[in-house]
Structure formats: structure tokens, C-alpha cells
N, C-alpha and C positions, 0 to 999 in steps of 0.2 A: 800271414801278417801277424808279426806279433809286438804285444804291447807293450811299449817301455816306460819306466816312472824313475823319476831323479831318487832313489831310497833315501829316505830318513835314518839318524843314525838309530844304530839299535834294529834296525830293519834288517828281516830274511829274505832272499830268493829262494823262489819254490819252483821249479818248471813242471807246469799241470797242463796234460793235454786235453784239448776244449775237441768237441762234438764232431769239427769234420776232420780231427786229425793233426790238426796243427799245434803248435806247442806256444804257449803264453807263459807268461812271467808273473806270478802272485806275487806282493809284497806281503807278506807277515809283518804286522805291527805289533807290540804290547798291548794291552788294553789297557795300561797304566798311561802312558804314551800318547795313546787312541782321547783319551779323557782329558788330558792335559793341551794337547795342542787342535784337537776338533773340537770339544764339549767345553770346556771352561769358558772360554769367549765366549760363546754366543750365551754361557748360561747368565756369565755376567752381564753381555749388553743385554737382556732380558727385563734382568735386576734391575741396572742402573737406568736404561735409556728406555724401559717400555712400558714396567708394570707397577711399579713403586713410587709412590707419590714423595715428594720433597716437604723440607720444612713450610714452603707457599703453599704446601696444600694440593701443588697441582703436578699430573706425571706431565713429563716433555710432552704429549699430543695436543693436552691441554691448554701449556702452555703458549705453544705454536701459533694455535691455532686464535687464540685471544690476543696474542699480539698480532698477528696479522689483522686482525680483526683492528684492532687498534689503529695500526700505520693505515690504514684503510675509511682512517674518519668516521667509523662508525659509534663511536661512544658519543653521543649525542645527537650524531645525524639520521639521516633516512635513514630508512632496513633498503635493501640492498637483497640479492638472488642469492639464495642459498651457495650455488652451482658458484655462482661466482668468489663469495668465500673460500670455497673448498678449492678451486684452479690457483689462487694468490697463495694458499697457505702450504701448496707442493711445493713452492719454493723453500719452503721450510723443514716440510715433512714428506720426506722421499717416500712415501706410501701410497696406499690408491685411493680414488679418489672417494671410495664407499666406506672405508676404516675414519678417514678423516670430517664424512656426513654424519656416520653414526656418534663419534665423538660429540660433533656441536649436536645432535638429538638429548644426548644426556644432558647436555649442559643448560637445554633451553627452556624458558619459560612453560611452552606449550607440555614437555614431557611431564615435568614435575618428580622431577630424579630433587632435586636439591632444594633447601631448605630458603636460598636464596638463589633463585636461578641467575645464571651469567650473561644467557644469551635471550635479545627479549626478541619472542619469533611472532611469525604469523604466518597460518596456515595449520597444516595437520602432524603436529610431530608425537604422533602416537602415544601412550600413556604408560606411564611405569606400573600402573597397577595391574594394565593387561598383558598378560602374554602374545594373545593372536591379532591385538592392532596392527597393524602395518603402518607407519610413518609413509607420508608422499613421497616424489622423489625429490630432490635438491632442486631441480629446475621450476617447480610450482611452490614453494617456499621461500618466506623472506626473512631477514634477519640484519638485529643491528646490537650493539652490544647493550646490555642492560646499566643504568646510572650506578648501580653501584661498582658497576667496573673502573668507576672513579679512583675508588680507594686501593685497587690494585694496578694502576699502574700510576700513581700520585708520587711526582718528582724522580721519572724514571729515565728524564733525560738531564738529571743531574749527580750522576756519577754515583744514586744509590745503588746500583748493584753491576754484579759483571757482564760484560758482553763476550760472545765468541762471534766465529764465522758457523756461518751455515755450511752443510754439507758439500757444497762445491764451492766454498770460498768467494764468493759471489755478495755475501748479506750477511748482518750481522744479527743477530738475538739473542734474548736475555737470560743469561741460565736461572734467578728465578724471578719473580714478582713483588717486587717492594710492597705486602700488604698492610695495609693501617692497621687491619685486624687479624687473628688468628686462624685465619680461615680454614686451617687445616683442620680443625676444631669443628667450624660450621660444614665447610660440606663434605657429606658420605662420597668415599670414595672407596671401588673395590679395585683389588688384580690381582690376579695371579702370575708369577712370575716361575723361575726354575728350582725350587727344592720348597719354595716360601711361597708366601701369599700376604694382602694387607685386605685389612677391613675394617675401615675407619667409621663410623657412625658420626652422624650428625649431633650438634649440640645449638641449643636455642643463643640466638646472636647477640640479647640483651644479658644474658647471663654469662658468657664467655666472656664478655667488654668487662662484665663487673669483677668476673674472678679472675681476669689480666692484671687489672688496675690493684684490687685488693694484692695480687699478689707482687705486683713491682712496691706495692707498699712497705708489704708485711712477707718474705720469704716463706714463713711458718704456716701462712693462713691455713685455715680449713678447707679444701678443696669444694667436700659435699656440703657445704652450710650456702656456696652460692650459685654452684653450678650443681643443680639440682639433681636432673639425670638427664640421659639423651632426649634430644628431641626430632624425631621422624618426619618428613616431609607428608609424611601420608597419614599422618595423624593416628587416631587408635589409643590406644590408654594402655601405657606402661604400667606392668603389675610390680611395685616398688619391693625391692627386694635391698636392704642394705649392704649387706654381710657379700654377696651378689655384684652389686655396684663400687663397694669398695674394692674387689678384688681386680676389677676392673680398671679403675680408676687409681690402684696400686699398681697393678703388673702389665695393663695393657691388653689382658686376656679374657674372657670370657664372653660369658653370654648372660642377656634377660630377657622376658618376656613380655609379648605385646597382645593384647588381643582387641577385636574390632569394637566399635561403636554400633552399636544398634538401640531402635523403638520399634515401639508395639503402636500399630493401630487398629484399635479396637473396635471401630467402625466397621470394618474390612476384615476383620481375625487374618489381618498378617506383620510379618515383621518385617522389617525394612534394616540393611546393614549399609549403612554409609561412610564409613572410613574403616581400612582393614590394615594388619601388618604391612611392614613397607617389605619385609624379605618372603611375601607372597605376591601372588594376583588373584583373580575374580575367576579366573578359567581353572583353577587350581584347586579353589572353593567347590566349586560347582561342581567338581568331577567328583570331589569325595563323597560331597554329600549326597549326588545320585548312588556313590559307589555304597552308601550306609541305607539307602531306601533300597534298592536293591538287593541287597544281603536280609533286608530284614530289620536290621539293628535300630531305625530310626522309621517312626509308624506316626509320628503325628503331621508328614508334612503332604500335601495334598499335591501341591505343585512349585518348583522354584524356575525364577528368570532371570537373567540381567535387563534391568530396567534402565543401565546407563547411558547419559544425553550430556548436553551442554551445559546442564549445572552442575555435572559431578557423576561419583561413582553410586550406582544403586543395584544392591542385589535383593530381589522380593521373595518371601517364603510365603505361600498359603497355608494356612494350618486348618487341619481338620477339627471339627467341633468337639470342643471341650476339651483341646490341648492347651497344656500349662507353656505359655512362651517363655519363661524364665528356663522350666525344667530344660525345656527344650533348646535351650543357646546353653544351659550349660553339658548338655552331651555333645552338641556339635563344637564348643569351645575345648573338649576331650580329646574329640576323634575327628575331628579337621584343622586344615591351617588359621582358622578365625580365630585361635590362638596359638601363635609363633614365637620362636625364641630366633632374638637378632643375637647374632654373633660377633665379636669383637675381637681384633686381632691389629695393634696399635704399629705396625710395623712402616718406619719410615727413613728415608736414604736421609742421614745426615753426614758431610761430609763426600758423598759415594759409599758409604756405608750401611747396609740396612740394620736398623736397632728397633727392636719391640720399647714400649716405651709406656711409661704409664703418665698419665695426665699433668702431676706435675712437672717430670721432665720432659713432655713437649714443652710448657709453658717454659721450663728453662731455657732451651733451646733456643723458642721464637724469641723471646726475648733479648736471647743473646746477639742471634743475628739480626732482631730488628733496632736492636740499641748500635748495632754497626751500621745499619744502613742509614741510618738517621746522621750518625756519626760523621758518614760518606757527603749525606746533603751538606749536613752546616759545613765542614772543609770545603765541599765547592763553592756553596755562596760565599763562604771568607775570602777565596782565591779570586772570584768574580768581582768582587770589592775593591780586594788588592790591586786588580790588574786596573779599576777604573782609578784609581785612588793615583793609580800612579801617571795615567793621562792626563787627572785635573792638575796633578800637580808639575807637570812640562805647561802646559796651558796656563797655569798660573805664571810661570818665568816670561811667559810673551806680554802678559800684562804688563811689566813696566817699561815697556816699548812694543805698542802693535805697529808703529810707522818704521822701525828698523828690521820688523819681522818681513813685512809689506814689501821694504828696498829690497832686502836678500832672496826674495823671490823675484821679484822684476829685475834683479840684473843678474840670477842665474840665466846662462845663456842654454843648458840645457837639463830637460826634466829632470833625467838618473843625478842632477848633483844639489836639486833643493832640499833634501832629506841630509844631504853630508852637511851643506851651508848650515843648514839649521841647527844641528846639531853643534858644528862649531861658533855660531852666532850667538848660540841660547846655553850653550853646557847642559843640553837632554842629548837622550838613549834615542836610538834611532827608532824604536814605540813612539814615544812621545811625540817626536819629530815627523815621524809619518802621520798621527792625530793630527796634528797641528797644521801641517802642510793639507790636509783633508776637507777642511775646517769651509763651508760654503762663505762666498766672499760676501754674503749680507750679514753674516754673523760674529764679522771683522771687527766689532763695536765692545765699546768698555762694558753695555749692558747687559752684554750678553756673556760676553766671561766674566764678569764681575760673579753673576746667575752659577753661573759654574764654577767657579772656584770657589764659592761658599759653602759649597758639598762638601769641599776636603776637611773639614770639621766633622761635619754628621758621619763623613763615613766612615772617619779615624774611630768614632765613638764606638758606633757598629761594628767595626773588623773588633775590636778588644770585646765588644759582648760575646760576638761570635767566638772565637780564640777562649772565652772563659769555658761557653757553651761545649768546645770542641774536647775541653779538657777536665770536664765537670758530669762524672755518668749520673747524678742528683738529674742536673737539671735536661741531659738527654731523657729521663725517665719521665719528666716533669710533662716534656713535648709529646713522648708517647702517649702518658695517660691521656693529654687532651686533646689527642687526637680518636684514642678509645671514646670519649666522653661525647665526641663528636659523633662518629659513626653510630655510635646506640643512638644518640637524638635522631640522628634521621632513618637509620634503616632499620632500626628493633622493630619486632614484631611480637604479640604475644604466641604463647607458646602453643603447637598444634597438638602435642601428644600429650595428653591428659597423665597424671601421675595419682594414680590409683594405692593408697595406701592398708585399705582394709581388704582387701580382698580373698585371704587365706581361708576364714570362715568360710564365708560365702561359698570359695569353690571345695570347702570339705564337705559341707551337708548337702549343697548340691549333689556333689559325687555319690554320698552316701544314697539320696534319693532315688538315684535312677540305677545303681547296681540292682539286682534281680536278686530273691534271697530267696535259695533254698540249701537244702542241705548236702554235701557233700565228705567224703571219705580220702584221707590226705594219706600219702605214703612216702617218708623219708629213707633213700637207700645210706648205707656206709659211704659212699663216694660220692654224695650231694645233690641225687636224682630226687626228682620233685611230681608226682604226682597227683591229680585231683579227681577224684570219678566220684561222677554220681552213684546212689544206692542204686537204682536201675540199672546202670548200666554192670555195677559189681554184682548185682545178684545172675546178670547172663555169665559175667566170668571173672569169677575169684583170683584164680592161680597167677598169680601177679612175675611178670616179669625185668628181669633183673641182669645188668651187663656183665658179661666173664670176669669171674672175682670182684665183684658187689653182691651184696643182697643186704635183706632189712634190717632196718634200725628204729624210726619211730614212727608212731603212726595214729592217727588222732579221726577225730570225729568233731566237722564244722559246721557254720554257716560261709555260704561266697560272700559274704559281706565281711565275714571276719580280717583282720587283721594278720600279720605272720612276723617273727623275728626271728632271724638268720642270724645266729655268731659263728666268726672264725676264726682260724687258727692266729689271725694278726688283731688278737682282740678290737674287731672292728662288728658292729651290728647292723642288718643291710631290715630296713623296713619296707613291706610291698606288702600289698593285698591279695587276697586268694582271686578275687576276681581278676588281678592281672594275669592268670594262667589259664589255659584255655582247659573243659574239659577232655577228659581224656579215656583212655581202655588201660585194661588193665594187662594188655598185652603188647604195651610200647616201653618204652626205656623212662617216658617224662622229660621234666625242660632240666636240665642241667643248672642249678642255681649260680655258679660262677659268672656263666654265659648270661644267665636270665637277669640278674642283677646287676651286672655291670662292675665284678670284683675286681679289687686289681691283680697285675699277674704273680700266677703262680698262688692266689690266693684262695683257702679250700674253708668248706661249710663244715663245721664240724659241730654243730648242735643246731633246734630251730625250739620255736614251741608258738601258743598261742596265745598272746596275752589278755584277751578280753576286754574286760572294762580297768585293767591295771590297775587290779584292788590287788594283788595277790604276794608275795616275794618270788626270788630267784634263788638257789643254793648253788655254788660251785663250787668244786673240790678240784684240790693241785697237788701234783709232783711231788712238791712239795711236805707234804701231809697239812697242808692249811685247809681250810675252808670259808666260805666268804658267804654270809645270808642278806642281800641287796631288796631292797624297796621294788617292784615293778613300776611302779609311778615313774622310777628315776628312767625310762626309758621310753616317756609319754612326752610328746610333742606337740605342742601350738598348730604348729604347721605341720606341713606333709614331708617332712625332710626324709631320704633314702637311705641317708648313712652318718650312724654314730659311730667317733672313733673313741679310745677308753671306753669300751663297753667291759669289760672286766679287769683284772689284775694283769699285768705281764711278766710277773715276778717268775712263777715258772708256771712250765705248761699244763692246758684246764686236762682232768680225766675224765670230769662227767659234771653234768647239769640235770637242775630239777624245776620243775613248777612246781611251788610250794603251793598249796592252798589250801591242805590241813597237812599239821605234824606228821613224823612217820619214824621208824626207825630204822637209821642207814648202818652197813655196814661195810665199813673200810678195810679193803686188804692190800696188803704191799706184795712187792716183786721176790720181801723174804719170808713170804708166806706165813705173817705173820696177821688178826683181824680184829679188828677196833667195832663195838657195835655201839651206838650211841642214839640218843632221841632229839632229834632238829630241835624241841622244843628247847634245849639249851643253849641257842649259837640266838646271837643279840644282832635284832636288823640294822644294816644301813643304808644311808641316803645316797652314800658314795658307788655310782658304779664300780671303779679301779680301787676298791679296798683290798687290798692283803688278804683279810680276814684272819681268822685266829687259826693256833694247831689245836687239830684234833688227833694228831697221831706222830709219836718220836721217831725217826728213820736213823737207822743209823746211814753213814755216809756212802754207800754205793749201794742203798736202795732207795725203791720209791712207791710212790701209789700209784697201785693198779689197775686195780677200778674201784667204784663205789655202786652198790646195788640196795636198793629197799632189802628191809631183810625176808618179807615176804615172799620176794623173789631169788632167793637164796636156798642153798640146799641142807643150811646149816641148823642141828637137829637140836643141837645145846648151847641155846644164845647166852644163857649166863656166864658159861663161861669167858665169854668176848666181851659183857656189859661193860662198860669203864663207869667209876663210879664220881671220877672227875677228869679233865682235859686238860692238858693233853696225857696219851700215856701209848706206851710201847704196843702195848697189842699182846694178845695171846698167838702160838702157833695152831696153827687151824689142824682140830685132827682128822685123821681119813676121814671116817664117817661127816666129817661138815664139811669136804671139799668137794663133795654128787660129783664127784669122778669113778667109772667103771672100769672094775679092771680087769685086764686083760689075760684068759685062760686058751689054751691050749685044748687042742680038738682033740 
């Protein structure tokens, strides 16, 4: 039996014989082909229909499922069976029925995924902060939508936004959520999709209303003067980082950090941790810091539990007597997640399109399309107007004859011709004429249309406000804001993540406190190997090894507590501590600094040193024949930052570097063998890392510097002759005897 398939074009037959003999049919495809008509679709509907949240803030499951929720009466009413939710909202979302429970778990009150939950539950819906909670199942679960689901579906059956059919054409729903407010803004939302991913954080709901408003005001406004920084559902204390948050609030991208709340009770000597990262849990915590008592690393804790109940998250440490609770939150704020970095990644389908997006073009965006949808309302109430405006005013034509309206209905002889009579009796639209024919026979009275035809005033007034309204994007903006002004009066809440502004200090002399200080022996190879060994463990084995074509270069004598400065070839300066490297023997290769520091690529270490208490200078000498004598201070930090870029000149490239900490005499040779000797004491400091610096040596044009060496370490026997007696100048050519090169005799 062999297999047949309609081929694609571009498609081979291959006849391959299969196991018992028989002969089958391969189709060969492209793999260009293969990508385009199997992988693109489904990467797209990924994209658009699964994983990527819209300008409402909400992906299609969400919003499925909240509208069902809606048509369902629950935005005010009872809660209602989980189970049952989820069976009404397959009509919408052809999925199963466990993809679309866990959906409403995030969304619900009980979880605490969101900053304003949507869904207000009752019963057990598991906790965002735990990993190993298990949520009940749908059938022991109730659910009804929470009040502020108000503001998301508010004039949604008034032609504010579009509708499709559902999946089997059967029902209709709304592709997005008319919201009052930005809510894409307020609730975290994550996915992953096929090449992409989105990770929207939460922002506090009183302050998005202010920096909407401000900004429907004022285009220019300040972003961070009013939306402050994220704010987390799980509370914790953001360590405020500007430079951090702007890049963020720029480009859409990044990351900052959170770390937990905790007290000390003293009574008891132990510490108590009650609100933690939101991109953590408790079981996550707990594992590290058994996995830190365990190793060793952390000796002041005697016992930890989760102590969490019904008022919240608790996780308790006992501490052994005479442990410093400070020292000790700030190693496990080090070396656990009780300090985490939330990640941000602004990517959102506008149009069908996924666009990363930074904070003010969301708010351009939402307010584009919610200045339309508002746009959409007032044209319908105008039209709604319109169409009554145009009833009262057929009803008005019967008032100066209701007794001849009366006759032409009693002496039509049949129904189908009282709407034509009328019509020709009265000179109205057959609208009219069916109103009028409708009209209950008590209400056949001059008082009564009198009552109603008085309206055709008021509502002439109203359709031209409207109509100005429709054509006026002022006073659309006017309606948004007070609708913003609305939603903060009632659903603001103050903020749950604290915003931590001094914290830098704090966590460097902690740091410095709890590294271990002894002494250690550093080894720099040529090719950016990084060693640390103790004196013990160097005096068991010196002979230091080294990768095929490397070997040494610099090599110093520290403490672990010391500091370390890395420059490379992309005048970029990488800061790390010796305690970030682990000890090591002296018969391993060491950490790779590119790797170890997190270089960009292709980018190589090509000097390091130590700077101390950065009382000292820096000398660097170029290609060029310049040299540059730099402050050490200019490479001293507030903060802990990793990487300075202009750490030196890029005019041309470095040959060699010095720590200055007393004068010396260097001696400069070029590629024409030509050597400059001179005393550092005459080169003038600067404050500038990227300074040029001055020449100390003339090249002519297809040479350069070669290297630079103290002259002590030089083999060069008659320095006067090389002294220069001012700068810049040519150089002397260096003779045999000062170039300690051996030469070569014959056996």
C-alpha cells in the first residue's frame, strides 16, 4: 500500500522503500517552503490571537472570558459556579475547559496576580506568591465579576467598539474593551508568543489617571514627575533607580529591582518577611536559603518556616544568638530572590501588529483609540436622537387633527393599508406613520402629544451639542479626562510597592560587611584569564597554568574585599569585586573575564589593575605616541555600577597602562626602533577619563608605539642617551647593547 499526497509546487518525488518491502512515495519540500506555508500561520495566530495583549490591556482569553462573564449578568449580581463560567465562555473560546479556569485564577480577586483584580471569587484560587498552592477545582468555586468591570465594558452596546462573529458564526464579540482607563498600564500582564514575548508590569491606578490627564493636557509632560514607578501587586519596595526607569519608560525595555519587606522581633530574635518580589514565590526563597545554610555560607539562622494563613504571606527566620538581623537580610538580599529584578518588555499588538513601545507611546496610542471610541458613542446617541427627533416630529403633524388621524384608521378596511393611509393623510415617512399608528389608544389626547412634541426643542438643542461634540477632539478629551477624574475617585488605591530612594549606600557597606577578608594572589593571563588563589593554597603549587598560546601578564597581591578594574579594547571599563570570583589552584585556566563580566561581543580585556582607595593616577600610552595621565577618583562610583564606557581615549589604540602611585621613569620605543625615556613627573593630571593626552614621542608616518616599559625593567644600559630633555621629540635609535637581545652563534 503506498502513500499518495496532492505535491506542492516546488515539490520532489522520491520513491523510498519502507521495512516490509514496499515502495512509498516521500514528498521533498524546501524548508523555505516548509516555514512559509506550515510555521508562519500558526506563528502568527500565536502572535495575534493567543499571547500578546492589545491596546485594552487584555489578550483574546481575557477578553472572552470577561465578556461572557458580562452577558452572563454577573457584573453586579450573584457569583455564580466557577464550572459554569467556563462551559458559557467555550462558546467563545474554542479551548478546554482547564486553559480557560486557569485564565479566570489569574484574573481573580482570591489569586492576587493584579493590582486590581477583575474577577471577585470565593473560595480557594491559589496565591501568586506560591508555587505549590494548588487552586480548587472550578466546580467548588464561585465567581462574579468584580465593580470595577464597570469601567470596561461602560457604553459597550453603543457602537463604542467593533464586534465579530465567533468562531462558528453563531455569537458575536467584541474585539476590544471600551476602557475608561489605561488599563493596559494597570494590569501585569505576561506571554509568550513565537520569536517574541510581552511583559507588561503594573503601574499604581491613581497615578496612570493623573499622567493620562496630564498628558491629554500637555503632550510634552514629564512622564516620571507623575507616574512615579511600577507598582506590584505583591508589594516589596522598589529600589528606585532613575537612569534604569527612564530607559524603560523610554524604550519599553528593561529591568529594576524589588526586594522584600521585612521586621525584626526582638522578643523572639527572629525576622518576619511579609511581602516579597512579585516575579518570585515563598517556595523559591526557602530553597535558596536552605541551599545557603547547607553549603555553609549563611550560619546565623537556626530554623526557617512558612508561617502563611489567612492574613497573608509569612515567612519566619530564627536567628541564632547574637546574629545581626540587618547583616543578615542583607546577605540573603545578595544570594536569594528576597531581592529580584522585574523585567519589562512593553510589547503590544496595535493594529495586529506587535510594537515594543515605551510609556508615552502607549499613552499615545490609548488615547488615540479611546478619543475614537468615545467619538463612536456621541455619533450614536446623535443618531439615536435623530431617529426620535424624527418621530416626534410625524406626531407632531397629527396634532392639528387627531379626529382625522382617528377617521383614516377606522375606515381603513384592512391592517397592511393604515401605515400607506397615513402616510398620505399626514405627508410622513412610513417611520413616522408606523410610530403614530402604534401610539396606545389612551394616549390619543392633545396632553399627551402636546408632552411629546415639546421634546422636538430640547432635542434639536442636544443633536447640535452633540454634532459640535462629534467634531470637536477639545471637547472629546474634555469627556475622557472626566471620566479619568472619575475612576481615580473611586477605584484609587494607595500604592503597595514602596519606592525606596536611598538604598545604594546601604547595600554597599552591607556588602562590604559580610565579604570575608583575607589575602589572596591575582593572576592576569594575555588573553583575559583571571585567577585568585590563596597564599596556601600557592605555596602547595606555584607552577601556574596557562591555555595554548597564553601565558602571563599581570599579577598583583590583594585583599577579597578589594575592588578590580578591567579595561578593553572598546575603551569600556567593567567594575567587579575579587570576592565575585571564586578561589581557585593554580593548575586551572581561571574565569575568562569577557564571560565573567558580561562583555559585549567580541570584546577583549586588555589591561586590569587595582584601584584602592582611588587616591592614585592612571598613565596611558597610544599608537599614537601620546600619553594621557588620568585622576583614579574619575573611575570612582556612588553606586555599584558594572560598566563605564569612555574609560579612556579612542583616538588610537592603548599599548600599555600604569598605576601611578609614585613617579618612575618610562621608556617609549617605536616599531622604528627608535626610544624616548622620560619621568611621568612631567605629564600634567586629568579629570577627564577620554583625554587625548599630550605627545611624548614624534613618529614619523608608518610607525608607531610599541610598547612602553619602566626603565628599570628595561635592558637598556645608557639611559642618557634616550633622556629627552623636553616633549615631544623623535627618540634616539636604540643601540645593540640596550635592546638585551642575544645573539645568535653557530655551534
Amino acid at each position: 500500500m503506498a502513500k499518495k499526497k496532492v505535491p506542492d509546487e516546488g515539490a520532489k518525488k522520491v520513491n523510498n522503500p519502507n521495512v516490509m518491502g514496499l515502495r512509498a512515495e516521500v514528498l521533498e519540500q524546501p524548508i523555505t517552503q516548509t516555514l512559509e506555508v506550515n510555521y508562519m500561520p500558526y506563528a502568527m495566530s500565536v502572535i495575534v490571537s493567543r499571547a500578546i495583549p492589545e491596546i485594552d490591556g487584555f489578550k483574546p482569553s481575557h477578553r472572552k472570558l470577561l465578556y461572557t462573564m458580562y452577558q452572563m449578568h454577573l457584573l453586579g449580581g450573584a457569583r455564580t459556579k466557577s464550572a459554569n463560567v467556563v462551559g458559557q465562555t467555550m462558546k467563545l473560546n474554542p479551548h478546554g475547559d482547564a486553559a480557560i479556569y486557569d485564565t479566570m485564577v489569574r484574573l481573580s480577586r482570591g489569586y492576587g496576580a493584579l493590582l486590581h483584580p477583575l474577577v471577585d471569587s470565593k473560595g480557594n484560587f491559589g496565591k501568586v506568591y506560591s508555587r505549590d498552592m494548588a487552586w480548587a477545582a472550578s466546580r467548588y468555586t464561585e465567581v462574579r465579576l468584580d465593580p470595577i468591570c464597570a469601567e470596561l465594558f461602560r457604553d459597550i452596546d453603543q457602537d463604542t467598539v467593533d464586534f465579530v462573529d465567533n468562531y462558528d458564526g453563531k455569537l458575536k464579540e467584541p474585539t476590544l474593551l471600551p476602557t475608561t482607563f489605561p488599563n493596559v498600564l494597570v494590569s501585569a500582564n505576561q506571554g509568550i508568543a513565537v520569536g517574541m514575548a510581552s511583559n507588561l508590569c503594573g503601574f499604581n491606578l491613581g497615578e496612570v489617571c493623573d499622567t493620562t490627564i496630564a498628558f491629554l493636557k500637555n503632550p510634552d509632560h514629564d512622564i516620571m514627575s507623575t507616574l512615579k514607578a511600577p507598582d506590584l501587586p505583591t508589594g516589596g519596595e522598589l529600589l528606585y533607580d532613575e537612569a534604569a526607569l527612564g530607559e524603560i519608560y523610554r524604550t519599553g525595555r528593561g529591568s529594576f529591582k524589588v526586594r522584600s519587606k521585612w521586621r525584626y522581633n526582638k522578643a523572639e530574635n527572629l525576622i518576619e518577611i511579609y511581602e516579597i518580589p512579585y516575579s518570585t514565590t515563598s517556595e523559591a526563597i526557602m530553597d535558596k536559603v536552605t541551599e545557603l545554610v547547607k553549603a555553609g555560607k549563611v550560619k546565623e539562622i537556626a530554623d526557617m518556616r512558612d508561617e502563611t494563613d489567612l492574613s497573608g504571606l509569612k515567612l519566619t527566620i530564627d536567628l541564632k544568638r547574637g546574629a545581626d538581623p540587618d547583616k543578615l537580610m542583607a546577605k540573603l538580599f545578595r544570594f536569594t530572590p528576597l531581592l529580584d529584578s522585574q523585567s519589562c518588555n512593553f510589547n503590544i499588538l496595535i493594529a495586529g501588529m506587535p510594537r515594543v513601545m515605551g510609556v508615552r507611546e502607549i499613552l499615545e496610542e490609548w488615547t488615540a483609540w479611546r478619543m475614537d471610541s468615545v467619538r463612536r458613542r456621541v455619533y450614536y446617541a446623535m443618531n439615536k436622537k435623530k431617529e426620535k427627533l424624527h418621530l416626534l416630529k410625524g406626531l407632531r403633524r397629527i396634532l392639528l387633527d387627531i379626529d382625522r388621524a382617528i377617521q383614516i384608521i377606522r375606515d381603513t378596511e384592512e391592517d397592511a393599508e393604515v401605515v400607506p393611509n397615513l402616510m398620505i393623510g399626514f405627508g410622513i415617512d412610513q417611520v413616522q406613520a408606523e410610530y403614530v399608528a402604534d401610539i396606545r389608544l389612551r394616549n390619543i389626547n392633545k396632553e399627551y402629544i402636546l408632552k411629546r412634541t415639546q421634546e422636538v426643542d430640547t432635542l434639536s438643542d442636544e443633536i447640535a451639542d452633540l454634532e459640535d461634540t462629534v467634531n470637536s477632539p477639545k471637547r472629546i478629551q474634555t469627556l475622557i479626562i472626566g471620566e479619568l477624574e472619575e475612576v481615580k475617585k473611586k477605584y484609587a488605591v494607595p500604592r503597595r510597592t514602596d519606592i525606596v530612594f536611598d538604598h545604594e549606600a546601604d547595600e554597599v557597606m552591607a556588602v562590604e560587611e559580610e565579604i570575608p577578608d583575607y589575602p589572596v594572589h591575582l593572576f592576569f593571563s594575555q588573553e583575559g584569564y583571571l585567577k585568585k588563589i590563596t597564599p596556601q593554597s600557592l605555596r602547595m603549587s606555584s607552577e601556574q597554568k596557562y591555555k595554548e598560546g597564553d601565558g602571563p601578564y599581570l599579577q598583583w597581591e590583594a585583599s577579597n574585599r578589594d575592588e578590580l578594574l578591567v579595561f578593553t579594547d572598546r575603551q569600556q571599563c567593567y567594575k567587579t569585586r575579587l570576592s565575585d570570583f571564586d578561589d581557585t589552584k593554580a593548575s586551572v585556566l581561571g574565569d575568562y573575564l569577557p564571560t565573567k563580566l558580561g562583555m559585549d561581543p567580541e570584546e577583549r580585556a586588555v589591561w586590569a589593575c587595582i584601584p584602592g582607595d582611588y587616591s592614585g593616577q592612571l598613565l596611558f600610552f597610544f599608537e599614537n605616541g601620546k600619553a594621557a595621565r588620568v585622576e583614579l577618583s574619575a573611575y570612582q562610583t556612588q553606586t555599584r555600577r558594572k560598566k563605564l564606557t569612555g574609560a579612556y581615549s579612542d583616538k588610537s589604540p592603548l599599548v600599555a597602562a600604569f598605576l601611578l602611585i609614585e613617579d618612575f621613569e618610562a621608556a617609549v620605543i617605536s616599531t622604528e626602533g627608535r626610544c624616548v625615556v622620560f619621568h611621568t613627573a612631567s605629564l600634567n593630571p586629568k579629570t577627564t577619563r577620554s583625554t587625548q593626552g599630550v605627545n611624548v614621542m614624534t613618529l614619523k608616518p608608518k610607525y608607531r608605539v610599541e610598547k612602553v616599559l619602566p626603565l628599570d625593567r628595561t635592558a637598556i644600559v645608557n639611559a642618557a642617551r634616550y633622556r629627552a630633555r623636553s616633549l615631544p621629540v623623535s627618540g634616539a635609535l636604540l643601540k645593540e647593547e640596550d635592546r638585551g637581545e642575544e645573539q645568535l652563534t653557530l655551534l
